[in-house]
Residue frames as a rotation matrix with the C-alpha (Angstrom) as fourth column:
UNK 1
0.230 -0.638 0.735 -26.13
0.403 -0.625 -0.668 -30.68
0.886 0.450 0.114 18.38
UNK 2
-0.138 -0.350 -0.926 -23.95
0.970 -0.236 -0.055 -29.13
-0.199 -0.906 0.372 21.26
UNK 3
0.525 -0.146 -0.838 -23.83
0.177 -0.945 0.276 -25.71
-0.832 -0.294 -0.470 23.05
UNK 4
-0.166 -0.829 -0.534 -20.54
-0.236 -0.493 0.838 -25.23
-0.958 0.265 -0.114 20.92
UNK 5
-0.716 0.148 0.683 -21.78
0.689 0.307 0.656 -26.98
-0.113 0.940 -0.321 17.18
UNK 6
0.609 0.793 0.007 -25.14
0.784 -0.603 0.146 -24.05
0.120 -0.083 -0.989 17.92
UNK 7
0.725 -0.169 -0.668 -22.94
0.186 -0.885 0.426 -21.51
-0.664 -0.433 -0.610 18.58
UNK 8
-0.678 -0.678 -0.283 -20.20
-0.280 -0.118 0.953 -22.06
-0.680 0.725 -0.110 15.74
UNK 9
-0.380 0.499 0.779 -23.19
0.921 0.127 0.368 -22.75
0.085 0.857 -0.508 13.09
UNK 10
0.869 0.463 -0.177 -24.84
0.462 -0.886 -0.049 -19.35
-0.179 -0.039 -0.983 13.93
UNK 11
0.242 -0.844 -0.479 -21.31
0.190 -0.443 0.876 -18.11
-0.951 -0.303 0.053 13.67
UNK 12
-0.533 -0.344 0.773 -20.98
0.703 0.328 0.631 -19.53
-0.471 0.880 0.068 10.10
UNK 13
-0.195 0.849 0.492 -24.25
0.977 0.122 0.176 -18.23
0.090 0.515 -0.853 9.26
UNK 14
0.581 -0.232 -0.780 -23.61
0.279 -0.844 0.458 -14.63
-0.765 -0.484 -0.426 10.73
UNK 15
0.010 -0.944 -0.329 -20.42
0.045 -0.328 0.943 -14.68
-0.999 -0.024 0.039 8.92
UNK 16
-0.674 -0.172 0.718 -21.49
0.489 0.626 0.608 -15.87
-0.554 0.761 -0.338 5.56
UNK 17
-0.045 0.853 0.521 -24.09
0.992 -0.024 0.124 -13.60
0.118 0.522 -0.845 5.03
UNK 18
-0.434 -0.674 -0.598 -21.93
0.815 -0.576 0.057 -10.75
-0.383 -0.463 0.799 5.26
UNK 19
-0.689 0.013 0.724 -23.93
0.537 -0.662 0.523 -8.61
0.486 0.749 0.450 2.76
UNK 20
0.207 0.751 0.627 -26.72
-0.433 -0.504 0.747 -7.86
0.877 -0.426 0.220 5.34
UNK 21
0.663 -0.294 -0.688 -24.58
0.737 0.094 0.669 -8.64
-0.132 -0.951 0.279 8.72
UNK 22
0.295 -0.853 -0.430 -21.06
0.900 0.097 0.426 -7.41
-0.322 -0.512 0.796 9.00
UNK 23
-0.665 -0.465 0.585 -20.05
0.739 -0.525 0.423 -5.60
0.110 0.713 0.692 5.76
UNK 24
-0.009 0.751 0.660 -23.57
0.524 -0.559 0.643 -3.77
0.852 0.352 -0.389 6.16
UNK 25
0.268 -0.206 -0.941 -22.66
0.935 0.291 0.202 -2.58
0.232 -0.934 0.271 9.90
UNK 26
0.126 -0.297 0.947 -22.60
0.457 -0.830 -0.321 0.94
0.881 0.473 0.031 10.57
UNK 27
-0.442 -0.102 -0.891 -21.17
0.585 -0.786 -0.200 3.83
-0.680 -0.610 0.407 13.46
UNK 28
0.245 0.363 -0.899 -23.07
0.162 -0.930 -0.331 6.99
-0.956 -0.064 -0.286 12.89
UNK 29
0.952 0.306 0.028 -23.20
-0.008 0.118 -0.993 5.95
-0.307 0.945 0.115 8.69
UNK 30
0.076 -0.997 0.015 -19.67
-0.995 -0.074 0.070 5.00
-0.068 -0.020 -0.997 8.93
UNK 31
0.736 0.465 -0.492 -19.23
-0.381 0.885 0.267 1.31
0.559 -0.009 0.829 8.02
UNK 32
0.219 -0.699 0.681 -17.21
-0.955 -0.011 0.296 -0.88
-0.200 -0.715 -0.670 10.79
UNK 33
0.277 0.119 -0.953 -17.54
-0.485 0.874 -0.031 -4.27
0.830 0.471 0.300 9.17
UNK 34
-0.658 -0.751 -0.044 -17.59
-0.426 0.421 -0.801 -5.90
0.621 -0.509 -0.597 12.94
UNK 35
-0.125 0.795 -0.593 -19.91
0.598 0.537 0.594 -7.99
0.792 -0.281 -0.543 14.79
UNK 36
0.066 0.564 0.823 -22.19
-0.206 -0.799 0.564 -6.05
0.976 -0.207 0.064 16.97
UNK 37
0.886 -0.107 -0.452 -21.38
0.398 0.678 0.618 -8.58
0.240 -0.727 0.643 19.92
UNK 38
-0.056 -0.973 -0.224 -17.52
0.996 -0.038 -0.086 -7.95
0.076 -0.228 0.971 19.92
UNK 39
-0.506 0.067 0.860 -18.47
0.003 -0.997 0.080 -3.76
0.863 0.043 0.504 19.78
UNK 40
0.354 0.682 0.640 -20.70
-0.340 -0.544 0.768 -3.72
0.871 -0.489 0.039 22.42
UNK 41
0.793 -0.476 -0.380 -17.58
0.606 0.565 0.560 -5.96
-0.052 -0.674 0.737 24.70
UNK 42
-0.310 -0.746 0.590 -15.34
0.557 -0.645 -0.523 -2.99
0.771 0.166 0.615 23.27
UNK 43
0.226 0.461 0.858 -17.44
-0.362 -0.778 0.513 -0.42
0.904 -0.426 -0.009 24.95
UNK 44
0.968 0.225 0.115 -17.43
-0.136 0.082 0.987 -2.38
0.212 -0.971 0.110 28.45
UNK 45
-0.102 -0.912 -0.397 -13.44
0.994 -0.075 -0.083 -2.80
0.046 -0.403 0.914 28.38
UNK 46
-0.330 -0.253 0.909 -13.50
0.228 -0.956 -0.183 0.82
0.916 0.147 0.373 27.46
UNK 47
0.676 0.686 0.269 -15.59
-0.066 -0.307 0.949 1.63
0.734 -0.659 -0.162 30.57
UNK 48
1.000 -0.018 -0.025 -14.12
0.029 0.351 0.936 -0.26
-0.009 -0.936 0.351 33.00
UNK 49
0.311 -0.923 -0.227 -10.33
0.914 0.224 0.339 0.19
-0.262 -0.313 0.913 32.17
UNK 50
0.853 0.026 -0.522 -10.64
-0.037 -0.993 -0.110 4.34
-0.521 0.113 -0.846 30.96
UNK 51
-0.092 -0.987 0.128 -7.47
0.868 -0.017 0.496 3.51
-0.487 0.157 0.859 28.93
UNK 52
0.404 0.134 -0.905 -5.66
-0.059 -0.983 -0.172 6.61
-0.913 0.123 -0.390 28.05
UNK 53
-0.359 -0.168 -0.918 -4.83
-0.791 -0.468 0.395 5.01
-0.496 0.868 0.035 24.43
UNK 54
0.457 0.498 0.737 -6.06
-0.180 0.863 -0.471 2.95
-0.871 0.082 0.484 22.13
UNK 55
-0.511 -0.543 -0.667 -4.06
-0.710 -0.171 0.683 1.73
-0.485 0.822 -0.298 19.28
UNK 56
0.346 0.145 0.927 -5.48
0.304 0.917 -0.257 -0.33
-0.888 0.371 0.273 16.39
UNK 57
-0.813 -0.560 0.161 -3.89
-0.135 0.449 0.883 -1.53
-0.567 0.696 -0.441 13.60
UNK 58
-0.705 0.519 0.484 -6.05
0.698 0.389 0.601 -2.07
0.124 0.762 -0.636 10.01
UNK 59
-0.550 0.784 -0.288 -8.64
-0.008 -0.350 -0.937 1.08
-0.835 -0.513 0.199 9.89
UNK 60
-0.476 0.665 0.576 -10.11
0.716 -0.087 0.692 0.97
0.510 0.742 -0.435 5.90
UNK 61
-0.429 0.289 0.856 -13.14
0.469 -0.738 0.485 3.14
0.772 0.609 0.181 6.52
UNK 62
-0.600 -0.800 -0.016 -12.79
0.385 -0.271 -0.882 4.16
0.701 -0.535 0.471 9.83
UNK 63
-0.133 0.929 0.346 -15.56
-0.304 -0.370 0.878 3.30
0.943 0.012 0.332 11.30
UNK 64
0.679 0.204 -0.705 -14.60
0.454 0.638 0.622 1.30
0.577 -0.742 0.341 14.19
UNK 65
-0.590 -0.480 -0.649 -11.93
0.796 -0.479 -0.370 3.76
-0.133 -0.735 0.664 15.51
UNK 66
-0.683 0.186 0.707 -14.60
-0.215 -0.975 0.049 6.49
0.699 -0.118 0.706 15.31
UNK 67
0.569 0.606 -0.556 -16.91
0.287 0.487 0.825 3.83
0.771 -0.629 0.103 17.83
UNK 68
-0.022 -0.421 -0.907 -13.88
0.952 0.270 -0.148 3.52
0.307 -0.866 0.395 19.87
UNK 69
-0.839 -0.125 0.529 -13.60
0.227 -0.965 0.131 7.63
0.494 0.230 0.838 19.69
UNK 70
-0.217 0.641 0.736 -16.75
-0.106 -0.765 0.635 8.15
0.970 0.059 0.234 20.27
UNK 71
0.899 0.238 -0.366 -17.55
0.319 0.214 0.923 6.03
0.299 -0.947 0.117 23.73
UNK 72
-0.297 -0.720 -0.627 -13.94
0.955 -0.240 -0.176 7.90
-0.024 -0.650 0.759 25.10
UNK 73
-0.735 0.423 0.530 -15.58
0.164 -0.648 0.744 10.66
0.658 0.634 0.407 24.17
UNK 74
0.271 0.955 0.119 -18.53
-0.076 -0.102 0.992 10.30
0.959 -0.278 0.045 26.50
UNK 75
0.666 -0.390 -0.636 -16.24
0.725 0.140 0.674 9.57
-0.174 -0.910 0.376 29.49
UNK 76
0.909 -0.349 0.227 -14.21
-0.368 -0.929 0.046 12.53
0.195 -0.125 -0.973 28.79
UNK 77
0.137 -0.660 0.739 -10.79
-0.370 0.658 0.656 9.98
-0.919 -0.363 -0.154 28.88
UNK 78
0.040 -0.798 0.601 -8.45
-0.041 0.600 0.799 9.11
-0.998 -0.057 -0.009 25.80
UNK 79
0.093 0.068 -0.993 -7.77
-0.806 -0.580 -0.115 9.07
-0.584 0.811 0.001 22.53
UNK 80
0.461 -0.077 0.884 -7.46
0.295 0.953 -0.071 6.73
-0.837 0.294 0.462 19.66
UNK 81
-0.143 -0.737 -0.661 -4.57
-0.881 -0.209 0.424 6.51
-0.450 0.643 -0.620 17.14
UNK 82
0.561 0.415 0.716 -5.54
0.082 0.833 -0.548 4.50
-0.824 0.366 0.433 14.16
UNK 83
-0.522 -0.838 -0.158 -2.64
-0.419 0.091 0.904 2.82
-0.743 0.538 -0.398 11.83
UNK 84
0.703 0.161 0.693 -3.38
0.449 0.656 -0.607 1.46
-0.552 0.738 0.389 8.13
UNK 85
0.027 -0.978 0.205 -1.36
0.606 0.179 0.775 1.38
-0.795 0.103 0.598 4.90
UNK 86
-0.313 0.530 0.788 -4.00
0.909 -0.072 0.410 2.93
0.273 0.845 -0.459 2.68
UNK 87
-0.819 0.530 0.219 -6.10
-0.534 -0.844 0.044 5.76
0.209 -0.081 0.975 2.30
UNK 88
-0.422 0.638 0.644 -9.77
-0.009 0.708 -0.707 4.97
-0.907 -0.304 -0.293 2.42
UNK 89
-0.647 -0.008 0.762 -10.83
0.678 0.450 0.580 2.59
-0.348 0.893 -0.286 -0.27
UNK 90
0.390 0.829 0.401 -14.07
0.880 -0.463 0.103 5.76
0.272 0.313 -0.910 -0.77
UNK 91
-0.725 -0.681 0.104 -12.68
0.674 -0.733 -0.092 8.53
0.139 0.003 0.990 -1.86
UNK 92
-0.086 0.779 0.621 -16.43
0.003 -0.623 0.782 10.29
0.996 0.069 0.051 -2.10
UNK 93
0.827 0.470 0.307 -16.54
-0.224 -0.225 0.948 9.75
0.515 -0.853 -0.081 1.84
UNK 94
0.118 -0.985 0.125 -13.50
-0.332 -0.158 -0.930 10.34
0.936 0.068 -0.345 3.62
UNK 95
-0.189 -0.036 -0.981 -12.73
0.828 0.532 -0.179 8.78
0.528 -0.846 -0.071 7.10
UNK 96
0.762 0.640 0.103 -14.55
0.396 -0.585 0.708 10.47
0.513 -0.499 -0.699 9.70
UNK 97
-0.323 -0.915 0.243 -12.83
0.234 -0.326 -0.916 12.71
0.917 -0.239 0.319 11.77
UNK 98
0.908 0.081 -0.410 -13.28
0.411 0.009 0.912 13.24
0.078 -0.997 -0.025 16.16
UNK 99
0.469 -0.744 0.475 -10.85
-0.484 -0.667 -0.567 15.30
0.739 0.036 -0.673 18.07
UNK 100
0.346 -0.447 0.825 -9.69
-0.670 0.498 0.550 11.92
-0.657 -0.743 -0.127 20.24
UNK 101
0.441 -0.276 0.854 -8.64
0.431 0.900 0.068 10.04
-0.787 0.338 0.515 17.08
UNK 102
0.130 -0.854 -0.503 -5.47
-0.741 -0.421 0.523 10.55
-0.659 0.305 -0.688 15.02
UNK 103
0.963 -0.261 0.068 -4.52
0.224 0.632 -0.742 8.57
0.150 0.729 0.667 11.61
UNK 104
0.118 -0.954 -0.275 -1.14
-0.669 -0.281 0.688 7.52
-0.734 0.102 -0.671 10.96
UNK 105
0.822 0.070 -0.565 -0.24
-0.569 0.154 -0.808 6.13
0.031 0.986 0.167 7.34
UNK 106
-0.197 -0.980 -0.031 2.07
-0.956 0.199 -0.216 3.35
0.218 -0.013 -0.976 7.53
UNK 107
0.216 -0.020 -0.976 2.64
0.033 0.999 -0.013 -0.33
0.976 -0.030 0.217 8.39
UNK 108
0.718 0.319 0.619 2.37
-0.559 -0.267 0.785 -1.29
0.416 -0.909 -0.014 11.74
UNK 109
0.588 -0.735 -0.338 5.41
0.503 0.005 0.864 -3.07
-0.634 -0.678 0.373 12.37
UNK 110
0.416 -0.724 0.550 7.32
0.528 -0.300 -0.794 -0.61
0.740 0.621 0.258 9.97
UNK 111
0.040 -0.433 -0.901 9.88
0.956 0.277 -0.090 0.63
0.289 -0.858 0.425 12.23
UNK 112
-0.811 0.043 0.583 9.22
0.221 -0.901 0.373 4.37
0.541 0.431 0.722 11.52
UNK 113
0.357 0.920 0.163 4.86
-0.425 0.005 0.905 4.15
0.832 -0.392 0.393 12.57
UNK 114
0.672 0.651 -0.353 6.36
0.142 0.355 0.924 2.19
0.726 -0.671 0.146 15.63
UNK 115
-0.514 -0.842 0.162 8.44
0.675 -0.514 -0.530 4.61
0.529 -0.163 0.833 16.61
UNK 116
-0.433 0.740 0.516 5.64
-0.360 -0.666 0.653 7.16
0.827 0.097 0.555 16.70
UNK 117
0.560 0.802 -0.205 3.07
-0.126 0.328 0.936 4.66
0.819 -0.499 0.285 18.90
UNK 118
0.277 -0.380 -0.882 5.72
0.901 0.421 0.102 3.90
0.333 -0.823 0.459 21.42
UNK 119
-0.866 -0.500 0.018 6.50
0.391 -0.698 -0.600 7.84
0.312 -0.513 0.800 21.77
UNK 120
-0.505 0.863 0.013 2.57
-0.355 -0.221 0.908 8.24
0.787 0.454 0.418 22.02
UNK 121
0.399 0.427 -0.812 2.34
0.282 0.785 0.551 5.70
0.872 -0.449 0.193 24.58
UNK 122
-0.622 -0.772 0.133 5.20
0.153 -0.286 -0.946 7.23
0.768 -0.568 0.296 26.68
UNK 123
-0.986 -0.138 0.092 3.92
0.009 -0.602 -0.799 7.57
0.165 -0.787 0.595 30.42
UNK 124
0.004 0.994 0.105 0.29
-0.841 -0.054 0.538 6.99
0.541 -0.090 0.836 29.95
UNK 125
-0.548 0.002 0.836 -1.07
-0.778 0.367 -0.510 4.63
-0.308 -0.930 -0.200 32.56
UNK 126
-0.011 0.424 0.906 -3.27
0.003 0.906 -0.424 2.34
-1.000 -0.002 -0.011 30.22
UNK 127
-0.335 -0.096 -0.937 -2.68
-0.939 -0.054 0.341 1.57
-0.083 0.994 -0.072 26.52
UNK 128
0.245 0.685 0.686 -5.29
-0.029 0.712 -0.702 -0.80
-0.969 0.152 0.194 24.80
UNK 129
-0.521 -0.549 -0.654 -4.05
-0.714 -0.139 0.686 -2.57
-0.468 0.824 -0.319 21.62
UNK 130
0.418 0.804 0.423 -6.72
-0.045 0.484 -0.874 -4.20
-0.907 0.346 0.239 18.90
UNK 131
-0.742 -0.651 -0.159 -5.06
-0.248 0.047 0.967 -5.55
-0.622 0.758 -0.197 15.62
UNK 132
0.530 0.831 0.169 -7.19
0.158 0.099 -0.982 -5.72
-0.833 0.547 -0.079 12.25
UNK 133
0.113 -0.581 -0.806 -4.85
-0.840 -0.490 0.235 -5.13
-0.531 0.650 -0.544 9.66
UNK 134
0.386 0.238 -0.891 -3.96
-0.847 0.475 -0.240 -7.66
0.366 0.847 0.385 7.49
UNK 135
0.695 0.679 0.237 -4.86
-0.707 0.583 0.400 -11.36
0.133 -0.445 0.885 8.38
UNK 136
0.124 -0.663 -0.738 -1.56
-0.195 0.713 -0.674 -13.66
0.973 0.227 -0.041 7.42
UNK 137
0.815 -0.214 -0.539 -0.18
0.573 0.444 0.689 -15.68
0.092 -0.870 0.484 10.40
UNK 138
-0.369 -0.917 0.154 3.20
0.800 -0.397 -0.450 -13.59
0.474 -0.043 0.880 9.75
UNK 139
-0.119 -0.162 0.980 2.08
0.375 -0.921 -0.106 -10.55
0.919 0.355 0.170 9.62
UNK 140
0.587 0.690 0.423 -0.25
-0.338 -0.266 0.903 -10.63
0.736 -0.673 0.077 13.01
UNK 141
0.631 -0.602 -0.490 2.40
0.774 0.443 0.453 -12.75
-0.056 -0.665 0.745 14.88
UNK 142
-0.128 -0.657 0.743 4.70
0.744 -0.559 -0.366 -10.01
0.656 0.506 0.560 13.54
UNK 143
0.089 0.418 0.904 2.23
-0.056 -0.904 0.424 -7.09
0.994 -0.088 -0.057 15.22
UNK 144
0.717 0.394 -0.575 1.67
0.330 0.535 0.778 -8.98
0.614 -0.747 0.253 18.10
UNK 145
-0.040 -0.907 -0.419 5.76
0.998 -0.059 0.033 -8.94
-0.055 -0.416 0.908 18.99
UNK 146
-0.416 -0.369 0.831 5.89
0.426 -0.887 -0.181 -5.39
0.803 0.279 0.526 17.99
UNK 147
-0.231 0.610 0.758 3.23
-0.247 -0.790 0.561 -4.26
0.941 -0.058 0.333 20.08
UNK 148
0.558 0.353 -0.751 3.03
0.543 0.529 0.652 -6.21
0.628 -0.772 0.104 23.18
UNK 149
-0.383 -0.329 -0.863 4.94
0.911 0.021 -0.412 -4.13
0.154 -0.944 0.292 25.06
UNK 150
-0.959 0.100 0.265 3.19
-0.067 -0.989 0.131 -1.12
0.275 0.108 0.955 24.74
UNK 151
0.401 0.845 -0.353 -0.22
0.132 0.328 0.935 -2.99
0.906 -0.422 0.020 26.36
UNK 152
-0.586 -0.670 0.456 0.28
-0.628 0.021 -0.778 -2.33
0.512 -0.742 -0.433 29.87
UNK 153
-0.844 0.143 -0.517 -0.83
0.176 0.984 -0.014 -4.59
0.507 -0.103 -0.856 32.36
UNK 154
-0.257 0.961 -0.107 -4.57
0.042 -0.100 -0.994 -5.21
-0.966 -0.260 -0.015 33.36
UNK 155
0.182 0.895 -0.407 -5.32
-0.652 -0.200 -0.731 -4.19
-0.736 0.398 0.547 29.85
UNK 156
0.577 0.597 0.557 -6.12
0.062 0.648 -0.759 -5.85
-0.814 0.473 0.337 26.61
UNK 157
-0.757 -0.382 -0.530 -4.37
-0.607 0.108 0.788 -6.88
-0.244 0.918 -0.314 23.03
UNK 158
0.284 0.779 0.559 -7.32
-0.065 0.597 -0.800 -7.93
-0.957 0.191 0.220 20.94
UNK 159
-0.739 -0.640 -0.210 -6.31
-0.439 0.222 0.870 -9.64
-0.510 0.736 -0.445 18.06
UNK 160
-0.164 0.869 -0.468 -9.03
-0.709 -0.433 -0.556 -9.74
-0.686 0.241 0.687 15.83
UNK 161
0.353 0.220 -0.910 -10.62
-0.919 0.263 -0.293 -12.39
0.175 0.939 0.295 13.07
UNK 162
-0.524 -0.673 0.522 -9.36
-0.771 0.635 0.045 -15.20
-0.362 -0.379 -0.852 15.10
UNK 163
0.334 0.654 0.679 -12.78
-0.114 0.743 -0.660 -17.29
-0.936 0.143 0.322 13.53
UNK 164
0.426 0.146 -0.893 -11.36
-0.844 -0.293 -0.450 -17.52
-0.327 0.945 -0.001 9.91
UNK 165
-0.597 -0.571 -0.563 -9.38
-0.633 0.767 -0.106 -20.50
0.492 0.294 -0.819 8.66
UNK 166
-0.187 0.662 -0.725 -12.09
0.056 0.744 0.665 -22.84
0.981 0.084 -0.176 10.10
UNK 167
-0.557 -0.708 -0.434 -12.67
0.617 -0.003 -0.787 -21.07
0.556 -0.706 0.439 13.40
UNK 168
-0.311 0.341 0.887 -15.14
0.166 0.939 -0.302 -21.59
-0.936 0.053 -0.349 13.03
UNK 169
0.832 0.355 -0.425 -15.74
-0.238 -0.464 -0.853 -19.68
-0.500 0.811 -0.302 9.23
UNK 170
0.731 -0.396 -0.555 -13.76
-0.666 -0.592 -0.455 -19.02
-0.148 0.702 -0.697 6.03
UNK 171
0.791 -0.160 0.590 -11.94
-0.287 0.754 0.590 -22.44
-0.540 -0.637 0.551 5.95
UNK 172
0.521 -0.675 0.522 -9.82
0.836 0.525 -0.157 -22.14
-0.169 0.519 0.838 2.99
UNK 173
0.915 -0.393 -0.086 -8.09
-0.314 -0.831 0.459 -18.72
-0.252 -0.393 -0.884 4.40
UNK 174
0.164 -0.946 -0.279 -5.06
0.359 0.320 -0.877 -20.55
0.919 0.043 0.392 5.21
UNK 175
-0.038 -0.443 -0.896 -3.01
0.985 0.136 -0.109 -19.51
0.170 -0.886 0.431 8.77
UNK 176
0.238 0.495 0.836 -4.30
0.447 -0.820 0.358 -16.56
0.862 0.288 -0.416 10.01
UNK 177
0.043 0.043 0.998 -4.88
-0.791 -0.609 0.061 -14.52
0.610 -0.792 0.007 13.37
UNK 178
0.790 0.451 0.414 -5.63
-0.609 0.513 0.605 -17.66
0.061 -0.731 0.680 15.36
UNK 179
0.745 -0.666 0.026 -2.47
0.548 0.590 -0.594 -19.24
0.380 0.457 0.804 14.40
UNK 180
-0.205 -0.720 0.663 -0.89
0.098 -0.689 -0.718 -16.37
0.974 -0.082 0.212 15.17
UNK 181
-0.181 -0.194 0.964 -1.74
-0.843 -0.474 -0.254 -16.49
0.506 -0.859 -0.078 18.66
UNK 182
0.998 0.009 0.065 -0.81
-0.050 0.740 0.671 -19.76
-0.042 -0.673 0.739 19.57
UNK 183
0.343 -0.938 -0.039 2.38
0.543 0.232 -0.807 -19.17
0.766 0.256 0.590 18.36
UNK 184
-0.133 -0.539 0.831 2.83
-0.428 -0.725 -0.539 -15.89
0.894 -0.428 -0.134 20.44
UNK 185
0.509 0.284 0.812 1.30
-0.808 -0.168 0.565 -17.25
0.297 -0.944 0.144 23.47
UNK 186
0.729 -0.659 -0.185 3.73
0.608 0.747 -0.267 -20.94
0.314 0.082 0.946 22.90
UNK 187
0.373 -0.922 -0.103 6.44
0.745 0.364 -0.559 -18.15
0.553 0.132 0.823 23.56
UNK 188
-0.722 0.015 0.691 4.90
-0.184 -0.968 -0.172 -15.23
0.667 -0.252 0.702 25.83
UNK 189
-0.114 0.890 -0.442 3.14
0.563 0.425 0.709 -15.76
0.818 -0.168 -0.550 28.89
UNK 190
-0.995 0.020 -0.100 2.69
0.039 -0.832 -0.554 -12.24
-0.094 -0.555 0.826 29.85
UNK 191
-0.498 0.851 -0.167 -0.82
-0.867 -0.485 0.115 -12.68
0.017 0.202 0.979 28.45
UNK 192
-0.726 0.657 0.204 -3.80
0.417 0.656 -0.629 -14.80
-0.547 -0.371 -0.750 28.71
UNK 193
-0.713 0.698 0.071 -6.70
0.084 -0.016 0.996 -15.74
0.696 0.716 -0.047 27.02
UNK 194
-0.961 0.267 -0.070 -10.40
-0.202 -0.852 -0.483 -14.01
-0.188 -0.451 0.873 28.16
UNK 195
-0.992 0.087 -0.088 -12.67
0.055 0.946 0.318 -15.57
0.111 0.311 -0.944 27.82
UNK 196
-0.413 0.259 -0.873 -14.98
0.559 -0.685 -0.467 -13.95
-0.719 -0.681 0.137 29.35
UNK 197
-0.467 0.463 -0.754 -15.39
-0.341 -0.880 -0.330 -11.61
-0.816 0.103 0.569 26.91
UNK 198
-0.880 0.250 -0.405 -16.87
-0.267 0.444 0.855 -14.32
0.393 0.861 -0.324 24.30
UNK 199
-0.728 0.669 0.149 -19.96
0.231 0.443 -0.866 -14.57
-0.645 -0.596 -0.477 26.79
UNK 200
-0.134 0.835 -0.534 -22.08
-0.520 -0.518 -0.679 -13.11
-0.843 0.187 0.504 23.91
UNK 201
0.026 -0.157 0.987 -20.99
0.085 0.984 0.154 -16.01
-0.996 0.080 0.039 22.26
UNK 202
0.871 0.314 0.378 -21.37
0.466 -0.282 -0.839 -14.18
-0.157 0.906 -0.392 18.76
UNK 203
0.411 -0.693 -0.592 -17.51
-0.438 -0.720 0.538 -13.17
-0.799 0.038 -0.600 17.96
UNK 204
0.798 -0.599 0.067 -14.90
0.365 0.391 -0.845 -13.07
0.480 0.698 0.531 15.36
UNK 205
0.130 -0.925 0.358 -12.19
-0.717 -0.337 -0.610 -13.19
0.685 -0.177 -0.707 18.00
UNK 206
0.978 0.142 0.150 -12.21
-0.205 0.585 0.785 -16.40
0.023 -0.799 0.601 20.10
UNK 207
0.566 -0.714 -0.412 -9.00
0.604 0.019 0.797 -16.46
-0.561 -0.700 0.442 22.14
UNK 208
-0.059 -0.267 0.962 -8.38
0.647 -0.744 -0.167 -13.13
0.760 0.612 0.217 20.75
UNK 209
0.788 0.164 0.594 -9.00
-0.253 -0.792 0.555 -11.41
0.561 -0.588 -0.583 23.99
UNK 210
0.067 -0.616 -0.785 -5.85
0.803 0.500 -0.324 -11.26
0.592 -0.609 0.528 25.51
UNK 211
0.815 0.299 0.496 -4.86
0.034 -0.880 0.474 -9.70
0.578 -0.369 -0.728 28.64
UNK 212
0.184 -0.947 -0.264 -2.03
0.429 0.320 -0.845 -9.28
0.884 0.042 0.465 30.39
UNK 213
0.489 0.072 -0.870 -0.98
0.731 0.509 0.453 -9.76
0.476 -0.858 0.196 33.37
C-alpha cells in the first residue's frame, strides 16, 4: 500500500465513522462537524494572514464560525460574518454568539446577502473566504464566482468537502465541491491550489485550499 492508498484509507475510515469523529466534534460544546486537522490549519492561516474578515458560507450550528471568532479574538484582529439559509436545526441551543461574529440569513449567491458581504468587505486589507454550504457542483461553482473577488490577494478561498464523491469518501454523492473546483480553476487562474496546507494529511478539502495570487 502507498503513502497516498494509507492516507485516503484512514481518510475513509475517519470519515465513515462520523458518529464518534466529525459529527461528534466540538468548539467550547458547540458542534463544528470538521476534521480537527483542517481547524488547527484554520488557526495558522488565521495567524499568519490577521485577515480583517472572514466570510463563510453554510453555518448550521455555528460552531466553526465561533472557532474562527474565537482565535481573532485572541489576536485582537477581525471579525467573522457567517451566511446560511436556515436557522439552527436546535432550537433548545441557539447558535453561539461572540462580539466578532455576525449572522446573516440568506443564500449566498442570492443577490441581496451579496450585496451586504461586498459592502462589508469594502476597504479592508484581507478578506478570507471558506464555503460549506450546500455541496452540489452548481451551487459551489456558483459561490465560488460570486465570491472570488472579494478574497484579496495573498489570502485564501477554502472550499470545503472537496473528499466526497470518491475523494477519497462518500462515492455515490454525485459532483460536488471538487468538481466544482476544477471547473473554476479550468476558467480562473487568479488562484492556486495549496497544498501545503494538506501536510496533516487528514482533510476534507484536498485542492480546496486555494489562494490567490
Amino acid at each position: 500500500m502507498t503513502h497516498h492508498d494509507l492516507i485516503s484509507e484512514f481518510n475513509r475510515v475517519y470519515y465513515n465513522n462520523d458518529q464518534n469523529t466529525w459529527r461528534s466534534t466540538h468548539w467550547l460544546g458547540t458542534p463544528v462537524q470538521k476534521f480537527p486537522t483542517d481547524l488547527w490549519i484554520y488557526q495558522e492561516l488565521i495567524y499568519e494572514l490577521r485577515p480583517d474578515l472572514i466570510i463563510e458560507t453554510g453555518t448550521l450550528y455555528g460552531g466553526s464560525a465561533l472557532f474562527l471568532a474565537t482565535i481573532l479574538g485572541t489576536m485582537n484582529h477581525g471579525r467573522v460574518i457567517s451566511v446560511d439559509i436556515s436557522d439552527c436545526p436546535d432550537a433548545q441551543n441557539p447558535r453561539p454568539r461572540h462580539p466578532r461574529l455576525k449572522y446573516i440569513k440568506g443564500s449566498s449567491t442570492d443577490d441581496i446577502v451579496l450585496l451586504k458581504l461586498e459592502e462589508e468587505s469594502a476597504n479592508l486589507g484581507t478578506v478570507m473566504v471558506i464555503l460549506d454550504s450546500d455541496h452540489s457542483r452548481e451551487h459551489v461553482l456558483a459561490e465560488m464566482t460570486c465570491l472570488k473577488d472579494l478574497v484579496t490577494s495573498g489570502s485564501y478561498m477554502i472550499v470545503e468537502d472537496t473528499n466526497i464523491n470518491g475523494h477519497p469518501v462518500f462515492p455515490d454523492f454525485g459532483p460536488g465541491p471538487m468538481e466544482a473546483v476544477r471547473d473554476f480553476l479550468a476558467n480562473n487562474d487568479e488562484f492556486v491550489v495549496d497544498t501545503s496546507m494538506e501536510r496533516l494529511m487528514l482533510t476534507a478539502n484536498p485542492s480546496g485550499y486555494l489562494r490567490k495570487k
